[in-house]
C-alpha positions in Angstrom: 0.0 0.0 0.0 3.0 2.9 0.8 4.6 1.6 -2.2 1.3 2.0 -4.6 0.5 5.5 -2.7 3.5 6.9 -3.8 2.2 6.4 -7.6 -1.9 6.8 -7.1 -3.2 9.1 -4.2 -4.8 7.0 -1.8 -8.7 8.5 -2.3 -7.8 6.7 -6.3 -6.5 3.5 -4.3 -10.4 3.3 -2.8 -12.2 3.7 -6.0 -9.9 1.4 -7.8 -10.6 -1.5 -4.7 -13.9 -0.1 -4.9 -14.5 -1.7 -8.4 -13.5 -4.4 -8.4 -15.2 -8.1 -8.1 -16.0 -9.4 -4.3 -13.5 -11.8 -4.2 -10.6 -9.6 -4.7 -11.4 -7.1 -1.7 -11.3 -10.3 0.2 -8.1 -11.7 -1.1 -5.9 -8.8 -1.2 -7.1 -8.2 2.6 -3.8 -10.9 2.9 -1.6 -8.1 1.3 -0.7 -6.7 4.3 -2.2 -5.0 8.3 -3.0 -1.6 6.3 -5.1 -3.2 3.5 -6.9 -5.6 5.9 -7.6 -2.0 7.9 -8.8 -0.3 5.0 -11.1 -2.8 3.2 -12.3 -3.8 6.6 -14.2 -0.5 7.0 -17.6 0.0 6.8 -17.3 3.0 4.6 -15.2 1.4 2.0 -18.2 -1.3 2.2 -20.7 0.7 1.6 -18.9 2.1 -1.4 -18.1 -1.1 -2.6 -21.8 -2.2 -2.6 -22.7 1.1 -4.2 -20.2 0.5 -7.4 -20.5 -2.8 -7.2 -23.3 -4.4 -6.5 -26.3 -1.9 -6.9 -28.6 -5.2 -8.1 -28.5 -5.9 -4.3 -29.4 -2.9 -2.6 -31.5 -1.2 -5.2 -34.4 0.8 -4.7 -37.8 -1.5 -4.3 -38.9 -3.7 -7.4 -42.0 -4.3 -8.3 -42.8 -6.4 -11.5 -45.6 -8.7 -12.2 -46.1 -11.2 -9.0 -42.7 -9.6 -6.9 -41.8 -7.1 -4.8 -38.5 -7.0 -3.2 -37.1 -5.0 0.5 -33.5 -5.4 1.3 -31.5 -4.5 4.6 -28.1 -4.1 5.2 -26.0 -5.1 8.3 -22.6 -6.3 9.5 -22.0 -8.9 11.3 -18.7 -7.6 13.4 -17.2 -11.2 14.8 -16.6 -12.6 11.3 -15.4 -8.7 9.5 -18.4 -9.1 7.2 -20.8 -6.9 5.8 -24.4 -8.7 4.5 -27.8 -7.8 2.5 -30.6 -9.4 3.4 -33.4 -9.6 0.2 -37.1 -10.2 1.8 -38.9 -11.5 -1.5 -43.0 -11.1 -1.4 -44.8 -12.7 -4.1 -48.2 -14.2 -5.1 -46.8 -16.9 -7.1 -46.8 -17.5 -10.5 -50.0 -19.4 -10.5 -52.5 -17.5 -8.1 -55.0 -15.4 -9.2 -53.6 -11.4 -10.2 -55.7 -10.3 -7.3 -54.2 -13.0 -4.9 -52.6 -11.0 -1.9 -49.0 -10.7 -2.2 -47.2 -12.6 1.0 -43.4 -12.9 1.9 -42.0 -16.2 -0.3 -38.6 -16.0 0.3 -35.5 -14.7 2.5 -31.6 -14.6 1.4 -28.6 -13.5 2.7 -25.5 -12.4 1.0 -22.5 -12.3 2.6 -19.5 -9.8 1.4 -16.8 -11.2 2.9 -17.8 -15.0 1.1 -19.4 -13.6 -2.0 -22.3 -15.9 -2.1 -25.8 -15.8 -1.7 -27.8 -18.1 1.3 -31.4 -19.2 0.9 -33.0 -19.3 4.4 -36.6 -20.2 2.7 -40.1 -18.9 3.8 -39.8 -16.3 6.7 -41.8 -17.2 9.7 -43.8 -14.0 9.8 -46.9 -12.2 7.1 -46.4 -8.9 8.0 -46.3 -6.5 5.0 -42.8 -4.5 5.3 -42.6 -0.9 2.8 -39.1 -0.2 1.8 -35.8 -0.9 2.3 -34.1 -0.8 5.8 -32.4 2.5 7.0 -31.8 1.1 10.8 -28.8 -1.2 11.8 -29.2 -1.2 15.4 -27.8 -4.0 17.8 -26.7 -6.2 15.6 -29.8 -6.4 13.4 -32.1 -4.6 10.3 -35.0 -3.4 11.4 -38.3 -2.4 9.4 -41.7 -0.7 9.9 -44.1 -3.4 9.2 -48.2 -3.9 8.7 -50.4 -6.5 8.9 -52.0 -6.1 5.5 -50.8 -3.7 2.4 -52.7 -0.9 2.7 -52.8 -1.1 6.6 -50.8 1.4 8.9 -47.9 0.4 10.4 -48.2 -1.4 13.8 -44.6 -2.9 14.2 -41.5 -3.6 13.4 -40.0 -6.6 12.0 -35.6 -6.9 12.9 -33.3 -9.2 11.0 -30.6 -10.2 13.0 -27.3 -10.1 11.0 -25.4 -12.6 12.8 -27.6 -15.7 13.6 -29.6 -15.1 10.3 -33.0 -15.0 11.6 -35.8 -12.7 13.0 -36.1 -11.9 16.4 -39.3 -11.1 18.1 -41.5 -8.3 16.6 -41.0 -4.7 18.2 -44.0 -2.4 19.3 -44.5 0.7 17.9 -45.3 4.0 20.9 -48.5 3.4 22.3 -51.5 4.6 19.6 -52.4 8.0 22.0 -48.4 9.1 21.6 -48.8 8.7 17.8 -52.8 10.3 17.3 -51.3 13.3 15.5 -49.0 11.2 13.1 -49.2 9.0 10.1 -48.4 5.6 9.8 -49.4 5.0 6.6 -47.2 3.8 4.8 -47.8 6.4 2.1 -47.0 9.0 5.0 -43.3 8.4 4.6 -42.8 7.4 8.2 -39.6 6.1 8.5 -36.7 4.1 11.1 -33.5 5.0 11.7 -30.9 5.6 14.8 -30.0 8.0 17.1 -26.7 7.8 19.4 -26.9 3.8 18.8 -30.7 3.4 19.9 -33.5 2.8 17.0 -35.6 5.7 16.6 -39.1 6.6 14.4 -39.4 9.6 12.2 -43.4 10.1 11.7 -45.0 13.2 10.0 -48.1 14.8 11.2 -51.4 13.7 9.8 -52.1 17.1 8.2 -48.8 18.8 7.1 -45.6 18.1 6.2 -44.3 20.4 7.8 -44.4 19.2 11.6 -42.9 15.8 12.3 -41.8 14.0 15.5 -39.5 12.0 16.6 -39.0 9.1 19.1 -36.3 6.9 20.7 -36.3 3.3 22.5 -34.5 4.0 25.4 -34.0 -0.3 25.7 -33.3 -2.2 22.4 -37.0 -4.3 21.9 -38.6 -3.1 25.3 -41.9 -1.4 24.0 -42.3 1.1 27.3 -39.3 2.5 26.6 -40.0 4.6 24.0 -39.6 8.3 24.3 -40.7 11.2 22.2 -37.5 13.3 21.8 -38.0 15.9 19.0 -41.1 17.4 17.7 -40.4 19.3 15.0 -42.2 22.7 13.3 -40.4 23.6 10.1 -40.9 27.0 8.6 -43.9 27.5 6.2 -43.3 26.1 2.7 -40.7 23.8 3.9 -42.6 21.3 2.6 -40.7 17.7 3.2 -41.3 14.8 1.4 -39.3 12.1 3.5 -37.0 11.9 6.4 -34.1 10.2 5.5 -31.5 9.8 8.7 -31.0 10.8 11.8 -26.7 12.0 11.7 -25.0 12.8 15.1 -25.0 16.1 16.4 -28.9 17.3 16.8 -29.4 17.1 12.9 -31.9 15.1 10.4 -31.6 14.9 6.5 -34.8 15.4 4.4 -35.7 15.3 1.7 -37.5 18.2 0.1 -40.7 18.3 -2.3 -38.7 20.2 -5.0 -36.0 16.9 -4.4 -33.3 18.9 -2.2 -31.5 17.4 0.3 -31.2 19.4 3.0 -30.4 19.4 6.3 -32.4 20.3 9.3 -31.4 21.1 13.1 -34.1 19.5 15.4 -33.1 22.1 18.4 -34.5 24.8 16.3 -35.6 23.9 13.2 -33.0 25.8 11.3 -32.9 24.3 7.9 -29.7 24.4 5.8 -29.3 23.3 2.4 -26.7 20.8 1.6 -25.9 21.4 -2.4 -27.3 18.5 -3.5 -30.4 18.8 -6.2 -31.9 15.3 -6.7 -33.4 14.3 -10.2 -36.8 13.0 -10.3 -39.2 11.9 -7.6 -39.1 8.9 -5.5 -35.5 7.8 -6.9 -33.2 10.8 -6.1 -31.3 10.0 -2.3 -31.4 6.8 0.6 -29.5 6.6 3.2 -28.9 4.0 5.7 -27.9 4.4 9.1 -24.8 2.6 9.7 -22.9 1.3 13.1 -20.3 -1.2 13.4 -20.6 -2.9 16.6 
């Protein structure tokens, strides 16, 4: 690595790795302690996945009788980074108004470059979108019981033993009368200061949201609202996106900004980043090696 820096700046060193197929990150981790370091981050994962491998963590798919979620995780005793790909499906020979039910679960694993079948998940619960919460060692999504049913729970993926855990509760209804949980109200997960938290938006502007954080990983009464949030008028969001350290949520505006937004005060800032159509334009996932 010192010897190749000399040639190619090191930020040219991560988009060359970057590139490349999943088994030569893993090999070359051999090469010496400062490769192993650097293609052992999460960052240079993430990046990876992003050149890589957008086929696995691409936006939602819908086509025909399928509709696919993904999460991503690491598991942090074996230095690997995994997807996990929640197929729902009606099968190919049911009815086109048959409801559409999770058929299948698979994980694949980074550091082994393979996919793993784990069959028909345990659970019906209809999940919306891909996972933006790794929190205690698993993926976690807002789930509902039917498809056009508000969210009542969340469903968590846990990285490591390759399995769901026990569904989550929501706040109790009264703390949440004022907010959506439909799913077309763009509630969303994510994590605060290592602690899951739940980004809803009020029922009759987008303007006001609030926020809330489980105090105890899984334990329902510990939820607590932190944040509620009045923006300006005409700051019109149309999704939360993360919650980053330091008091400060990203959004996504209606005009497809991404801007930045201080929860103390509400001060928004733009970021410089102009998205390009609808529905397509940012993601972000909440990532924290454990």
């Amino acid at each position: 690595m010192a010897l190749l820096s000399g040639v190619f700046p090191s930020i040219v060193m991560v988009e060359i790795l970057a590139c490349l197929p999943a088994r030569s990150p893993v090999q070359f981790r051999c090469v010496s302690k400062s490769w192993r370091s650097l293609l052992s981050e999460p960052y240079f994962m993430m990046m990876w996945l992003n050149r890589s491998a957008t086929s696995l963590l691409g936006y939602n798919s819908r086509c025909c009788n399928k509709y696919l979620v993904h999460g991503f995780g690491y598991e942090p005793n074996a230095w690997d980074c995994k997807v996990v790909r929640i197929t729902y499906s009606r099968g190919f020979a049911r009815p086109a108004d048959s409801p559409i039910r999770p058929w299948l679960v698979e994980v694949y694993s980074v550091g082994k470059d393979t996919w793993t079948s784990l069959g028909r998940p345990n659970f019906t619960w209809m999940i919306h979108g891909n996972s933006r919460a790794f929190v205690n060692g698993s993926t976690h999504w807002l789930a509902a019981p039917t498809k056009d049913a508000p969210y009542d729970s969340i469903v968590a993926f846990h990285m490591e033993k390759e399995s769901f855990g026990e569904v989550i509760q929501l706040p109790q209804l009264e703390n949440l009368s004022q907010f959506s949980l439909n799913p077309r109200g763009k509630a969303t997960l994510s994590v605060s200061f290592g602690s899951l938290a739940l980004i809803a938006f009020s029922l009759w502007n987008r303007e006001e949201s609030g926020i809330w954080v489980m105090e105890e990983h899984g334990v329902a009464n510990t939820w607590t609202k932190q944040h509620h949030i009045v923006l300006p008028i005409g700051s019109t969001v149309q999704a939360a996106l993360g919650l980053p350290k330091h008091g400060k949520i990203l959004l996504r505006t209606v005009d497809e900004k991404l801007v930045c937004c201080d929860v103390e005060d509400a001060q928004i800032s733009e970021i410089g980043i102009q998205g390009g159509h609808p529905e397509s334009s940012f993601d972000v996932i909440e990532f924290q090696a454990v």
